[in-house]
C-alpha positions as MATLAB code, in Angstrom:
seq = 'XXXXXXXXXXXXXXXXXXXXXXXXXXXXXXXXXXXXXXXXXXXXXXXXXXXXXXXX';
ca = [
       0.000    0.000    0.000;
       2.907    2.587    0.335;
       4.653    2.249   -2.419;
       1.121    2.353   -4.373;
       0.973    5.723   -2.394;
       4.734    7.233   -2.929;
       3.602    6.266   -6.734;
       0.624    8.519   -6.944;
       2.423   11.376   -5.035;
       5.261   11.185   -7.642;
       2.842   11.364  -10.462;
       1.200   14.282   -9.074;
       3.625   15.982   -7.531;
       7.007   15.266   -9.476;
       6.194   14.593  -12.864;
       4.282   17.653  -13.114;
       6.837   19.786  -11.864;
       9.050   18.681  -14.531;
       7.104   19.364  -17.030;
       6.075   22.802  -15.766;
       9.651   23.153  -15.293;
      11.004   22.627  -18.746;
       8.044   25.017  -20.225;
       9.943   27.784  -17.928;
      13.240   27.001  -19.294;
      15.702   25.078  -21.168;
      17.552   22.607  -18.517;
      20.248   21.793  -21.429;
      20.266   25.377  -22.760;
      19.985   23.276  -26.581;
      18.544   27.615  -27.985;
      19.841   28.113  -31.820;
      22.017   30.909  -31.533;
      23.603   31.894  -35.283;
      25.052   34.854  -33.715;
      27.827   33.266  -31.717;
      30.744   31.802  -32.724;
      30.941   29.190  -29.862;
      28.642   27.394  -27.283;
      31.295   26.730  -25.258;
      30.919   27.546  -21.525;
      34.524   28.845  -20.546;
      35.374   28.696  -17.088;
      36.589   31.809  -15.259;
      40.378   31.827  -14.461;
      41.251   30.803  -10.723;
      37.635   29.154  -10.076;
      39.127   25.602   -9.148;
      41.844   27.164   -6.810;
      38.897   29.486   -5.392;
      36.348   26.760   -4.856;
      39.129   23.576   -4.078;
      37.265   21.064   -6.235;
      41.056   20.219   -7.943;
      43.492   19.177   -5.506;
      46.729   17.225   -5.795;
];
């Protein structure tokens, strides 16, 4: 009986949200842009050393 339960909560609570969720936005950000010459993301200089996620 509770999983039958957590089931209907996701469908009406989760799945919705996701869907209402990629109508807002783009998670991917997959927009055409002709205008730009790159969709790369660069990373700002120094942000590993700043935030410690590379370490030796």
């Amino acid at each position: 009986m509770r999983n039958f339960l957590l089931a209907v909560v996701y469908l009406l609570v989760v799945v919705p949200a996701g869907f209402v969720a990629r109508l807002v936005r783009d998670p991917l950000d997959r927009a055409v842009r002709p205008e730009q010459d790159s969709y790369w993301h660069y990373t700002p200089v120094g942000r590993a050393a700043v935030t410690g996620s590379v370490t030796r």
